[in-house]
MIDOSE-1310 file (N, C-alpha, C; in nm, 2 decimals, decimal comma, always signed):
residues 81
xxxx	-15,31/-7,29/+6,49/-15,32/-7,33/+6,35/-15,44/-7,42/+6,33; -15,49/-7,38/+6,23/-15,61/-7,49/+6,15/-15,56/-7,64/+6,07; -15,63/-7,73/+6,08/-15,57/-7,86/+6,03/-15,65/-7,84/+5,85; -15,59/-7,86/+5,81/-15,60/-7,84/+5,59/-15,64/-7,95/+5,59
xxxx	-15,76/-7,93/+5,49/-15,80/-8,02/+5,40/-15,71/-8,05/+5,27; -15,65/-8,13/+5,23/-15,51/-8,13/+5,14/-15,58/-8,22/+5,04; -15,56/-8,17/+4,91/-15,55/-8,28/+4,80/-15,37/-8,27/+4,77; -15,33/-8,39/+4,76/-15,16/-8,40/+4,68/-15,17/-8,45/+4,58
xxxx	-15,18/-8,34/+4,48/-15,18/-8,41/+4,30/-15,03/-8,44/+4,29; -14,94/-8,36/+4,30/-14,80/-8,32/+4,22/-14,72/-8,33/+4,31; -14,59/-8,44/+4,25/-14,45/-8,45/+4,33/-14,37/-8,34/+4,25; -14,32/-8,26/+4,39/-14,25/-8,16/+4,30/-14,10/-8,21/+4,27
xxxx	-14,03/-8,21/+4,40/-13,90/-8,24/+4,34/-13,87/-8,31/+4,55; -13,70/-8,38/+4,53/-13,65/-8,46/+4,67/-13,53/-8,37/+4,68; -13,51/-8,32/+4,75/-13,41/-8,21/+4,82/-13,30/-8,40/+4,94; -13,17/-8,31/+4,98/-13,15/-8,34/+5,12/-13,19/-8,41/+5,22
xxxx	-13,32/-8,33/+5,22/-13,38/-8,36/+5,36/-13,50/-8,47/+5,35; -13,57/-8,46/+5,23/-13,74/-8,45/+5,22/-13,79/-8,45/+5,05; -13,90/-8,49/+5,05/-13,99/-8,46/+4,94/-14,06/-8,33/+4,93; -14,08/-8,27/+4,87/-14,19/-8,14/+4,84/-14,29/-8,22/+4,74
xxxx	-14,40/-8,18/+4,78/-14,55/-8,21/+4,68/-14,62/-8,12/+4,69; -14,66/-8,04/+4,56/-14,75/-7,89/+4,54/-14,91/-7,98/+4,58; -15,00/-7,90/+4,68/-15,10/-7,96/+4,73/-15,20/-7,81/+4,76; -15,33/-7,87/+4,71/-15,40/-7,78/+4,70/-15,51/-7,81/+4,81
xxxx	-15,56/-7,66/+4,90/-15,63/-7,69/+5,00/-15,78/-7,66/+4,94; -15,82/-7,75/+4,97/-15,96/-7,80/+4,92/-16,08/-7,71/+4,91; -16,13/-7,65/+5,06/-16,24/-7,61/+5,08/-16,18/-7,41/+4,99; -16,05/-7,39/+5,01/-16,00/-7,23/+4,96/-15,95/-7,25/+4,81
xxxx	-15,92/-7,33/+4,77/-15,84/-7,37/+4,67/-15,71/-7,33/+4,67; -15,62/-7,28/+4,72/-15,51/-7,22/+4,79/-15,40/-7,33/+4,76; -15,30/-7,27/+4,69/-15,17/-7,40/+4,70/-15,09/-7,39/+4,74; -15,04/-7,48/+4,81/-14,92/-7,44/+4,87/-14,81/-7,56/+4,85
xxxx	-14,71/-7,58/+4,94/-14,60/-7,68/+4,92/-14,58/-7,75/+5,09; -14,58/-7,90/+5,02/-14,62/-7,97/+5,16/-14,44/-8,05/+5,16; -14,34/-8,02/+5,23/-14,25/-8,08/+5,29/-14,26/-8,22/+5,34; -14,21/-8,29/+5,32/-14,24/-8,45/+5,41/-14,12/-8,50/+5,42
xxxx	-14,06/-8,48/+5,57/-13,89/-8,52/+5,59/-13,89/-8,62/+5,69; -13,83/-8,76/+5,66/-13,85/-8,83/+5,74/-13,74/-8,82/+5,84; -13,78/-8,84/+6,00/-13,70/-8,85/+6,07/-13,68/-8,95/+6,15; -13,56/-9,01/+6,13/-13,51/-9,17/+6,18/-13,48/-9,14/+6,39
xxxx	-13,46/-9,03/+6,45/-13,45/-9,06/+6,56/-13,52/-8,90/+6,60; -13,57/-8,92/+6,78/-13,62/-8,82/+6,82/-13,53/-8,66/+6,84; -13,44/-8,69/+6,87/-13,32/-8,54/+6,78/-13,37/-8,48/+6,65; -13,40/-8,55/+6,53/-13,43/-8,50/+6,44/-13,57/-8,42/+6,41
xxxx	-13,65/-8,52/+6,52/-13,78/-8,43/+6,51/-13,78/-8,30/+6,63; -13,70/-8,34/+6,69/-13,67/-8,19/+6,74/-13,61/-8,06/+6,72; -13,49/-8,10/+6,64/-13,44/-8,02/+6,54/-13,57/-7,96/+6,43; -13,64/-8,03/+6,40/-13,75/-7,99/+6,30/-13,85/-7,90/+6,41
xxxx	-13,86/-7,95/+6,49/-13,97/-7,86/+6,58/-13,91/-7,72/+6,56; -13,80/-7,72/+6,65/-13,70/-7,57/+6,65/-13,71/-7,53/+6,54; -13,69/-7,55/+6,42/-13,69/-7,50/+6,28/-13,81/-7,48/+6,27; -13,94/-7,48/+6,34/-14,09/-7,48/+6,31/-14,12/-7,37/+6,39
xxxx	-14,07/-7,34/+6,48/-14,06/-7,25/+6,58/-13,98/-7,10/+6,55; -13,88/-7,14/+6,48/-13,80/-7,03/+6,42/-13,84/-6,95/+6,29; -13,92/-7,06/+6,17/-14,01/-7,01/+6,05/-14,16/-6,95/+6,09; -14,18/-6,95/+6,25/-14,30/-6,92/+6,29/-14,29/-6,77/+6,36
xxxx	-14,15/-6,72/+6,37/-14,14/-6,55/+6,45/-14,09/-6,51/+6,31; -14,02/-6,57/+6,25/-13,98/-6,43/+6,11/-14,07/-6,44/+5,99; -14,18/-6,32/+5,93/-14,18/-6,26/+5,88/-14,12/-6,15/+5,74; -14,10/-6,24/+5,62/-14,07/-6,14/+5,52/-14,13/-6,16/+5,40
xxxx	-14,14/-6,07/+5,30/-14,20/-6,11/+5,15/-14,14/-6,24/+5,11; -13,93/-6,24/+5,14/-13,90/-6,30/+5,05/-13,87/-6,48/+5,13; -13,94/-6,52/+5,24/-13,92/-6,63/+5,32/-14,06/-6,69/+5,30; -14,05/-6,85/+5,32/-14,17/-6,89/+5,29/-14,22/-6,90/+5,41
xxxx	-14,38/-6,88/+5,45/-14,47/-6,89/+5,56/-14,50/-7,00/+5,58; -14,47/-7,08/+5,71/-14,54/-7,19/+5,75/-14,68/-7,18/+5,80; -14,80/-7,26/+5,70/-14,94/-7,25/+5,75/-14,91/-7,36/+5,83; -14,90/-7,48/+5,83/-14,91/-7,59/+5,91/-14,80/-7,68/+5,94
xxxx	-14,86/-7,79/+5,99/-14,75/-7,90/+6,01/-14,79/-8,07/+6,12; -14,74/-8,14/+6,04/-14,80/-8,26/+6,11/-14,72/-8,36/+6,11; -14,70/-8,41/+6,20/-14,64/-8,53/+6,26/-14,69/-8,67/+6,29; -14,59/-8,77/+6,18/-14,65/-8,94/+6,22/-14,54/-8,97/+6,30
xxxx	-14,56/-9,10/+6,35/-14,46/-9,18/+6,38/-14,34/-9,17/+6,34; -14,30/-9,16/+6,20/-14,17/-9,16/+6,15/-14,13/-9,04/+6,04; -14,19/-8,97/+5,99/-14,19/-8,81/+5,97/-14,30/-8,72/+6,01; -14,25/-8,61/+5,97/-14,31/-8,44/+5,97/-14,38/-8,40/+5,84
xxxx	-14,47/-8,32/+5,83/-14,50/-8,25/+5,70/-14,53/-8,12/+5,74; -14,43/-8,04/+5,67/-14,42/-7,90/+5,70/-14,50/-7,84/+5,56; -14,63/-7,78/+5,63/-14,70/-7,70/+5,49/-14,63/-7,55/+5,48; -14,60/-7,53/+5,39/-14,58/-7,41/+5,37/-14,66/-7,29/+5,23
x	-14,64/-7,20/+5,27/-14,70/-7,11/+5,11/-14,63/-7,16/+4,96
């Protein structure tokens, strides 16, 4: 995977888990949706890895594609289409 140039104009909406913000890649202009779930212990960011791993073998029109993903200290940001 390539690291995105990201502008984040727009909070979309807070799910469950996380925030979604519609974010536009810079140099393509391409938008996509940037996930940001914070995780309070290292279980959780493993659980998210596996789920990063699992959205990375399936393939369909109607599933979203993970372009990226990045990790701080205390959350994940899962890009997706």
């Amino acid at each position: 995977m390539y690291v995105l140039n990201l502008h984040v104009p727009v909070f979309f909406f807070r799910g469950k888990f996380g925030k979604v913000h519609k974010c536009l890649e810079k140099t393509s202009g391409k938008t996509f949706a940037a996930k940001i779930v914070k995780c309070r212990t290292q279980k959780e960011k493993e659980n998210l890895r596996q789920e990063m791993e699992i959205m990375n073998l399936l393939t369909h029109p109607k599933l979203l594609m993970l372009w990226d993903a990045f990790e701080t200290a205390r959350s994940v940001v899962l890009v997706m289409e």
